[in-house]
N, C-alpha and C positions, 0 to 999 in steps of 0.2 A: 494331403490337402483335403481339406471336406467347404463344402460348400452348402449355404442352406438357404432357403428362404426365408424371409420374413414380413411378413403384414404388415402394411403400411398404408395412409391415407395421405395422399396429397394434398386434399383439398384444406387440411389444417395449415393450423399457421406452424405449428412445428415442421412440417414440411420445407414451407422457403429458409425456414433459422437451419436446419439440417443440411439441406444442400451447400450454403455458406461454410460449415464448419466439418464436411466429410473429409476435407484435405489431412484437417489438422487430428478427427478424430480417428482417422488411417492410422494416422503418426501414432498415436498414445495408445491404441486399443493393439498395432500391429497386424491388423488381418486389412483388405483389400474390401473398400465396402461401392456398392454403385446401385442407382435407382431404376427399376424398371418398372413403368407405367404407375401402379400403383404397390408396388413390394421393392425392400428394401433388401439386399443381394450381399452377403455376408461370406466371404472365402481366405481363405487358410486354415491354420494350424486348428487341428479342434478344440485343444483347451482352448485358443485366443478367441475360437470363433466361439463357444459356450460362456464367456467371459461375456464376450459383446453382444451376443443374444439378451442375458442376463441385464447389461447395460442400457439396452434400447426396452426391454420390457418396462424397468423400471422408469425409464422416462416418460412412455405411454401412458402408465399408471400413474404421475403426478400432473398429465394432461387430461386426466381423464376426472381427477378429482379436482378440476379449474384453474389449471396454472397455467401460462402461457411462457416456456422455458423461451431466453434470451439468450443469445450466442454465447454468452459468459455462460450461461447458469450448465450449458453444455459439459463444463469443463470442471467449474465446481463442483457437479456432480459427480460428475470420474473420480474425482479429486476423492470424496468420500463414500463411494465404493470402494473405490482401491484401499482405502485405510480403515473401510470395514465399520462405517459411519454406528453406532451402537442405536442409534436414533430412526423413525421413519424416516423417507428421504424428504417428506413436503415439509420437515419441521424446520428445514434447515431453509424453506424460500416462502414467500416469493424473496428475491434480494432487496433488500432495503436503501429505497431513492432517497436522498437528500435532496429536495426541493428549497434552489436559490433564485434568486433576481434574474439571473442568466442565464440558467441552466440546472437541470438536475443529473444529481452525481451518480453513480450505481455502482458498489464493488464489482470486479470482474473476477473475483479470484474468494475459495473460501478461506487466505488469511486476511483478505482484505473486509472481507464480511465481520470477522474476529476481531480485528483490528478497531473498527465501528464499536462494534458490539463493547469491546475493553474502555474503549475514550470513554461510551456512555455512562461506564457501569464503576470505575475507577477515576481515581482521582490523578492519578500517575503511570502513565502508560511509556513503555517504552518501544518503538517499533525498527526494531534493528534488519538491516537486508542491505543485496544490490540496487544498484540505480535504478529506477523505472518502475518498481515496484507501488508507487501511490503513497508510499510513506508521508511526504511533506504534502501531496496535494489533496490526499484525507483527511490527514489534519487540519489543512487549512478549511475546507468545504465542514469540516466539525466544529472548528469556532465561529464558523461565519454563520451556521446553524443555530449554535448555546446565542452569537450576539442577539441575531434574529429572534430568537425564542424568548429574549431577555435573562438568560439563566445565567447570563456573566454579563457585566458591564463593560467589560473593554477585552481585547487582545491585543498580546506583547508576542510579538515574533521578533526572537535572535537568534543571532549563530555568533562562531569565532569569526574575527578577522583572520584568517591564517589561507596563506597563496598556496595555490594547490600547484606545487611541484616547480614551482618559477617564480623568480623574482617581477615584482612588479615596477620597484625602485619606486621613486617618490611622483605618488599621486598630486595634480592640482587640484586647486580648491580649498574650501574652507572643510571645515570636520564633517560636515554630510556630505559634500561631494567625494570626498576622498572613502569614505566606508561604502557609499551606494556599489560601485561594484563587486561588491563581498555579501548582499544584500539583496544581489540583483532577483536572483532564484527565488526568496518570498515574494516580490513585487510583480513575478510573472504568476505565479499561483493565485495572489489577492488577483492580479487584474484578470486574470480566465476567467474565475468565479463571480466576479461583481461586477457592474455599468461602471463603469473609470470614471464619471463623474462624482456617483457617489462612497467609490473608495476614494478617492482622491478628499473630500467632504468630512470623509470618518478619518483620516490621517490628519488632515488640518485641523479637528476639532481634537487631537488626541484619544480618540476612543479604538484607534488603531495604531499601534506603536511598531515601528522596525527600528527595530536598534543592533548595534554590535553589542557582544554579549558583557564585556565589559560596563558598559551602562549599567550594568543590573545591580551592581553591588551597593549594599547598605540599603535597598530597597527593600518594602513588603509589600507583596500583590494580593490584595483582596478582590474577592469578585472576578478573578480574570481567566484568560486563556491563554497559558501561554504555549509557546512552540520553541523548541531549542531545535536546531535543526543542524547537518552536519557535526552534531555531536564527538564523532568521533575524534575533531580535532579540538576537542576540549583537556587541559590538563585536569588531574585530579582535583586542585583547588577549584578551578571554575566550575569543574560539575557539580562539587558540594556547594560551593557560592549560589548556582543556579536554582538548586534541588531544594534548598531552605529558601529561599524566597517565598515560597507559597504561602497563601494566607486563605484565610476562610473566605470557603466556597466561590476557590480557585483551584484551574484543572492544570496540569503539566502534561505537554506530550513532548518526548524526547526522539529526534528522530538519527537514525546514525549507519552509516556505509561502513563496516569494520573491515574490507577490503582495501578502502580508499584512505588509509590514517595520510594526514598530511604533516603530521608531528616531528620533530629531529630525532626524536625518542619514541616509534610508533607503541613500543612496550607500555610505556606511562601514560596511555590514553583515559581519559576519566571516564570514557564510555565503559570501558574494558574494564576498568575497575567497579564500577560501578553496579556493574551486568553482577560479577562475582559475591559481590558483598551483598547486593542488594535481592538478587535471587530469592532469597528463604522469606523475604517480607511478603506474607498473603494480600498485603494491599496495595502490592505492586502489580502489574498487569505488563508482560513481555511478550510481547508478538513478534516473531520470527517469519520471515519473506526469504523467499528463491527465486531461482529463473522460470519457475512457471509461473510466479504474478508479476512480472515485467509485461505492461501496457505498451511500451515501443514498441518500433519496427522489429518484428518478428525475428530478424537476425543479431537484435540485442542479447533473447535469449541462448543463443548457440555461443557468440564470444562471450557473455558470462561463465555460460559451462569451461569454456575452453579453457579460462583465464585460471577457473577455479582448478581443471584438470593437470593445470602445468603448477602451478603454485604447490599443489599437493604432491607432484613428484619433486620438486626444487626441495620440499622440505623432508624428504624421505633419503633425500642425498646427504 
């Protein structure tokens, strides 16, 4: 075990965001870190602790050239050290706010930074992962933005109606009460992000559409934003049905759980197909999410791993 010191200033604001996140950067780095007075106290293994020497330097250095590192940006950082970022490390911050009516958004993760980055830069993005990861609530905070900006006229958010693992048997109501629960997950997204007054305003004027995905067909969207969400439980026809839809200077984000297929047939999922065929297209934009950009309660990430670790032996049987 080697144990070393290292320079530190309390009095910065990296100081309070540091102290917040030594639990977790214990966890990722592996070495035993704690503060004294003004130096920051680094013990274990010596590669781990020369690793995390390494890692605090260069955080100092992008504090030093005007950045003010946020709890996330902690981690996104690790994130591209560890994979040996080819770039300096400030090119990749500060992280980029989305400034809405209610709130601003900030990736916490750098696929979630990527993720931003592909909506802005393509026209067709797909964002495939586990639950929790920001996939749908990015996206939405991204057409709430293009509306805002004026750079599309309207957003269409759907998904399948398809019941996740249960029958639901027959819903009352007329044809929107009966899909609103299939629906519900965009309608918590829109309302986090926006005064409910005036999403409620842009839905009644149509310039905000939730629909089940079936709605879409024979339709062409010009100008829009749309969201396919739950993807995964899309068949092959609807995902091409959904995919052709676009019209000029309209954006598609496809968002999908390949974990979670809720299909009778999880094989023939259009997502799945889709991934594969559509791969080689350069103007396609795929962003790939794990258990370290899950936003939930901390022990989201552990039973993600878990599920993933037993699934992987199930299929090695």
């Amino acid at each position: 075990m080697e144990k070393i010191t290292y320079p530190y200033i309390r009095q910065s604001v990296f100081s309070g965001v540091l102290d917040r996140n030594l639990k977790k950067l214990e966890g990722r780095l592996g070495v035993n870190l704690s503060i004294r007075g003004d130096s920051l106290l680094i013990d274990g293994n010596p590669k781990k602790v020369e690793f995390a020497k390494f890692y605090f330097e260069k955080m100092s250095e992008l504090q030093e050239k005007g950045f003010s590192p946020k709890e996330e940006d902690f981690h996104i950082a690790l994130d591209l050290l560890e994979g040996g970022c080819p770039q300096p490390l400030e090119a990749y911050f500060p992280s980029e706010a989305l400034s809405l009516p209610r709130k601003s958004v900030n990736p916490k993760s750098l696929n979630q930074q990527e993720y931003i980055q592909a909506i802005r830069n393509f026209d067709l993005v797909f964002g495939i992962g586990p639950a929790g990861t920001g996939k749908t609530y990015l996206a939405m905070a991204m057409a709430l933005t293009f509306l805002q900006d004026k750079v599309v006229n309207r957003i269409i958010l759907t998904r399948p109606a398809v019941e996740a693992g249960e029958k639901l048997g027959f819903l009352p109501g007329d044809i929107f009460q009966k899909i609103n629960p299939y629906l519900r997950p965009l309608y918590d997204a829109l309302f986090d992000l926006s005064e409910a007054d005036q999403a409620n305003r842009l839905i009644e004027r149509g310039i905000i559409e939730i629909a089940p995905l079936a709605f879409m067909r024979g339709r062409t969207l010009n100008d829009s934003f749309i969201i396919l969400d739950e993807a995964q439980n899309t068949t092959r026809e609807q995902m091409k049905m959904l995919l052709t839809r676009s019209g000029f200077g309209s954006k598609v984000v496809v968002t999908a759980d390949i974990t979670q297929i809720d299909l009778p047939q999880p094989k023939k999922s259009g997502v799945l197909e889709a991934i594969k065929i559509l791969s080689p297209i350069k103007e396609i934009a795929f962003i790939y999410f794990d258990e370290r950009d899950v936003v939930r309660h901390p022990v989201v990430q552990k039973i993600i791993r878990a599920y993933q670790k037993a699934e992987s032996k199930a299929s090695k049987e």
